[in-house]
C-alpha positions as CSV (number, residue, x, y, z in Angstrom):
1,X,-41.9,-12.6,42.5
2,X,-43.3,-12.1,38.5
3,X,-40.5,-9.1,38.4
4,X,-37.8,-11.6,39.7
5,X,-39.0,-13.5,37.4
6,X,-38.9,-11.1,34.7
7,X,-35.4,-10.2,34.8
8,X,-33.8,-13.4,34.7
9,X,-35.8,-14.1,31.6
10,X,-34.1,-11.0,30.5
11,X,-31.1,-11.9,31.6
12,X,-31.1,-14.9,29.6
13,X,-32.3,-13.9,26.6
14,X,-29.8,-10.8,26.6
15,X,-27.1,-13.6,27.1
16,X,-28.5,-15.9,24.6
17,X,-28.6,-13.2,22.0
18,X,-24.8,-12.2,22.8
19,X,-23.8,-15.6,22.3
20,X,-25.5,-15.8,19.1
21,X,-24.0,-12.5,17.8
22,X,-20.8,-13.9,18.9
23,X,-21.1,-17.0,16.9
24,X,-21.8,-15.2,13.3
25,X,-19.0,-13.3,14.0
26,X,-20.5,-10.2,15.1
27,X,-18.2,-10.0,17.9
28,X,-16.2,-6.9,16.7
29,X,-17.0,-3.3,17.9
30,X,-19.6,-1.0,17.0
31,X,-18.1,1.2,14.2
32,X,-14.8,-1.0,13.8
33,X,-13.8,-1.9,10.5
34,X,-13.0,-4.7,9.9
35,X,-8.9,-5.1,8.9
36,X,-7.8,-4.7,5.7
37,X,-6.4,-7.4,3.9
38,X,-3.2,-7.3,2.5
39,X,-1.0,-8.8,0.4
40,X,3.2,-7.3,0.4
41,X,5.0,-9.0,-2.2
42,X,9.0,-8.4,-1.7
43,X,12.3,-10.0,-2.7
44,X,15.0,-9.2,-5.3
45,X,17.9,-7.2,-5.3
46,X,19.5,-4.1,-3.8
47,X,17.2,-4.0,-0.3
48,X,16.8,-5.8,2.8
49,X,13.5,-7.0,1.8
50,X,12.4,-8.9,4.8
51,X,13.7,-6.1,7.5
52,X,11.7,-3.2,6.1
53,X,8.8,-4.6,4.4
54,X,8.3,-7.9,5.9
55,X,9.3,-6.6,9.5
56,X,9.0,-2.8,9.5
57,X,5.5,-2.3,6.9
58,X,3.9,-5.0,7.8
59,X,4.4,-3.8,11.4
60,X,3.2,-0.1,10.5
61,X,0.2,-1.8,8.9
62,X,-1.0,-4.2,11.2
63,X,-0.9,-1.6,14.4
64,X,-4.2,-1.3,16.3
65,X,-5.9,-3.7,13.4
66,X,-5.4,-1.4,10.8
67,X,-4.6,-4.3,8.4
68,X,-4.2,-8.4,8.5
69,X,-1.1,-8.7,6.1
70,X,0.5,-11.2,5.0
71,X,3.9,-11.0,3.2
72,X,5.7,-13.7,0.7
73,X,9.1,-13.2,-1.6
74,X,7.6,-15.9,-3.8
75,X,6.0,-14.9,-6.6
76,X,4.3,-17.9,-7.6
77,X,2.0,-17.8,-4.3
78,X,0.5,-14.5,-6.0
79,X,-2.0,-16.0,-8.0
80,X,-3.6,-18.2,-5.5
81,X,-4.0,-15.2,-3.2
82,X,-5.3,-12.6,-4.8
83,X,-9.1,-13.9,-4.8
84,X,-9.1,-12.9,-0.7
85,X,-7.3,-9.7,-0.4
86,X,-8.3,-5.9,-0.6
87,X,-4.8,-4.4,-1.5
88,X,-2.2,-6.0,-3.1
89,X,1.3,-4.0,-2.3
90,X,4.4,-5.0,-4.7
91,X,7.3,-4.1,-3.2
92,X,9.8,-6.5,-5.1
93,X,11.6,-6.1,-8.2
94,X,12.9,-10.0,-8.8
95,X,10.5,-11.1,-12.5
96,X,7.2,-12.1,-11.8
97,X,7.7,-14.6,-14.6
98,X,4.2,-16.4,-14.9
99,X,2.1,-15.2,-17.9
100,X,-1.5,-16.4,-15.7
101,X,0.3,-14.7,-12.6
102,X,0.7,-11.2,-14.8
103,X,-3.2,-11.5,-15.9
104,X,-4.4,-11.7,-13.2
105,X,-2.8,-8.7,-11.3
106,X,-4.7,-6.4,-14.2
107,X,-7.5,-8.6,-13.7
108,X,-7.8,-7.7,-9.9
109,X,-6.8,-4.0,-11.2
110,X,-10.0,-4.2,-13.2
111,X,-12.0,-5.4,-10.7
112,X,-11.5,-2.9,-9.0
113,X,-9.2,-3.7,-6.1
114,X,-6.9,-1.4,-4.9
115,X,-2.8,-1.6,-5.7
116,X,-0.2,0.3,-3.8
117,X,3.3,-0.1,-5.8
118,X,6.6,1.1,-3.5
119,X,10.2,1.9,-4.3
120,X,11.3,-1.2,-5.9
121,X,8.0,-1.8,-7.9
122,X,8.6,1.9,-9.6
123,X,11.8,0.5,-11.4
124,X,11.8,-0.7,-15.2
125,X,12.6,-4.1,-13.6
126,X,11.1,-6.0,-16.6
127,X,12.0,-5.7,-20.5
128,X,9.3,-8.1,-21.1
129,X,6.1,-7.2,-18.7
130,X,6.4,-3.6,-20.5
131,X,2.5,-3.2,-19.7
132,X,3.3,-2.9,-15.9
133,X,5.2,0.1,-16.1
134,X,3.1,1.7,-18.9
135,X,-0.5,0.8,-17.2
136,X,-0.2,0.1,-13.8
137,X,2.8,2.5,-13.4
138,X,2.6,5.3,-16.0
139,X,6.0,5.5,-16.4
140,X,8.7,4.1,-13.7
141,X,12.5,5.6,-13.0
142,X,15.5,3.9,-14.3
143,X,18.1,6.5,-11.8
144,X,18.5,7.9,-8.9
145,X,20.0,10.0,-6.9
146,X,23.3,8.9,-4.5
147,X,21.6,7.7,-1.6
148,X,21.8,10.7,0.7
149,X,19.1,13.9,2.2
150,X,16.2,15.5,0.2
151,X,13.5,17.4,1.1
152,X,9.6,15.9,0.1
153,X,7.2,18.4,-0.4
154,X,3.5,18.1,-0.7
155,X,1.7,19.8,-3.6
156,X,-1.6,18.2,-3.2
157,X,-2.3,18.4,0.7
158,X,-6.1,17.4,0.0
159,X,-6.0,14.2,-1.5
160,X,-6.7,11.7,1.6
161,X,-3.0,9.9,1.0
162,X,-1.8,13.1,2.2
163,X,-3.9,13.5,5.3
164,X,-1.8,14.1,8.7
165,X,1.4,14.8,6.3
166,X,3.5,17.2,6.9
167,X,3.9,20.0,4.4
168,X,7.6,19.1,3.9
169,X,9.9,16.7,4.9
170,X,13.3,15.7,4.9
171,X,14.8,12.1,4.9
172,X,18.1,10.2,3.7
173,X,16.8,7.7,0.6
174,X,17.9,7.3,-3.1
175,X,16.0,10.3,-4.7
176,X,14.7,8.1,-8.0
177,X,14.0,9.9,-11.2
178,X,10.2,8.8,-11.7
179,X,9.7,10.1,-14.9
180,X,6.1,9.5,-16.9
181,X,5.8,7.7,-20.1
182,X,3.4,10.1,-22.7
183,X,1.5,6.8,-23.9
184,X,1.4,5.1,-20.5
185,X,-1.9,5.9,-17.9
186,X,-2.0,9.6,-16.5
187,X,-0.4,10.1,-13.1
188,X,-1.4,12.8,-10.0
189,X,1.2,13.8,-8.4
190,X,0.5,14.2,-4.6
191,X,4.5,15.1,-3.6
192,X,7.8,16.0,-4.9
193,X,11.2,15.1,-3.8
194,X,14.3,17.4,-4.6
195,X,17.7,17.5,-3.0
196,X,19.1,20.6,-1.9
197,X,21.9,21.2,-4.4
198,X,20.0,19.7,-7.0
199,X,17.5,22.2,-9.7
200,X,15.6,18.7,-10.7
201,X,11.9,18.0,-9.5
202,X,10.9,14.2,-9.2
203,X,7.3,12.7,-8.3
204,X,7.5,11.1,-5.3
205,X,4.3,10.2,-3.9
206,X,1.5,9.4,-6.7
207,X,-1.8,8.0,-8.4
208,X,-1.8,6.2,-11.5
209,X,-5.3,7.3,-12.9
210,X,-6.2,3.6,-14.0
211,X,-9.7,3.7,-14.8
212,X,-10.9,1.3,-13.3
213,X,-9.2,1.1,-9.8
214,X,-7.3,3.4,-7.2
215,X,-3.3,2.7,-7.6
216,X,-0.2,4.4,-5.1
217,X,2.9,5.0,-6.6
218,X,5.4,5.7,-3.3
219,X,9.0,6.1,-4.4
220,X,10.5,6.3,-0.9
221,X,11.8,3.1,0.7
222,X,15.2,2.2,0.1
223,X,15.7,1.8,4.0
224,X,15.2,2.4,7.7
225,X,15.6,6.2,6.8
226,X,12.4,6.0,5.2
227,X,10.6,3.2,6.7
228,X,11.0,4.4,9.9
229,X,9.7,7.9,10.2
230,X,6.3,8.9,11.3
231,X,5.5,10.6,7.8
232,X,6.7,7.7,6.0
233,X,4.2,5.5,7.8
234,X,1.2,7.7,7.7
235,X,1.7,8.0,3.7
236,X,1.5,4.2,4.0
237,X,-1.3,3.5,5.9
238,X,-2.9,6.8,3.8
239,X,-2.3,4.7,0.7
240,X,-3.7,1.3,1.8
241,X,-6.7,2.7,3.0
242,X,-7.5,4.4,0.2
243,X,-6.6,1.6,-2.7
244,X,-9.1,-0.8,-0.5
245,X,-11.7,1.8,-1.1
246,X,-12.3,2.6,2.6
């Protein structure tokens, strides 16, 4: 009778407790991260904006939990979002025009939180933000190739962006000149692109040495040719993970 006893006092307190947990939100898995929160800032010209970065990355980020993203073509919400994210991912190259909005992107750069900064965001979009490309960029591309093949090679295969990346790759994209500025911030770069008939070596994938967070540079993206292959994605997901510091 006592060991009856016993075990349904057990019993309850086990369920008590699990109830508990559950309420402070201590209902996720032993060893499972929690999501990554993202911000994917699109819209301007020259891409289909919402199908492969509202619809396609946002997909490729938020697969098996990965990330919570959310995505907006409106600059103006930038600012009132930044204070809850890990990542903030600019994809867009129409002006971020407000002067308190352009702040504080360096200020969340300087406090450390990540920035990954795709095709679009690599252009010299803005004569009059030229501390984006110089800082935050290290330079930028102002050409590219015909959109059409090239091959991607990786030179750094250690770096964790790079992890589960194939060597080399081919894809159809514009091939953009990303060229450094000498009195911008340093840049590693992790991969090259080339085009077969072509002698020129571009950056494609890198890091912007900022000193005082982790920035991506990715220059592929221009369409479902890119944001649609398996090594595409990986470089993604590679490059959110590491700007949140994870």
């Amino acid at each position: 009778m006592i060991n009856s006893v016993l075990k349904v006092c057990l019993l309850v307190l086990m369920f008590t407790g699990f109830c508990i947990a559950k309420t402070q939100g201590a209902s996720v898995l032993p060893g499972k991260k929690k999501a990554i929160k993202v911000l994917l800032v699109g819209g301007g010209e020259s891409h289909d904006f919402d199908k492969w970065y509202k619809q396609e990355d946002v997909a490729t980020l938020q697969k098996d939990g990965f990330a919570a993203v959310e995505y907006t073509s409106d600059p103006t919400t930038i600012l009132s979002r930044l204070a809850e994210i890990d990542v903030l991912y600019l994809a867009n190259n129409q002006p971020i025009k407000d002067e308190a909005t352009r702040k504080a992107i360096f200020a969340f750069a300087d406090a450390g939180k990540g920035l990954v900064l795709a095709h679009p965001a690599l252009w010299y979009n803005w004569k009059d933000w030229a501390e984006y490309n110089q800082k935050l960029v290290g330079g930028g591309s102002r050409g590219h190739n015909k959109y059409g093949p090239f091959d991607v090679t990786v030179v750094n295969k250690k770096h964790p962006v790079m992890k589960g990346v194939p060597a080399t790759f081919n894809l159809k994209d514009e091939l953009y000149y990303l060229k450094t500025d000498p009195a911008g911030t340093p840049i590693e770069v992790l991969a090259t692109a080339k085009a077969k008939e072509a002698a020129d070596v571009f950056p494609s994938i890198i890091i912007i040495k900022y000193p005082k967070t982790r920035i991506v540079g990715i220059a592929l993206g221009h369409d479902g040719e890119s944001h649609t292959i398996e090594p595409y994605k990986t470089i993604l997901r590679n490059a959110v993970k590491w700007a949140a510091g994870r």
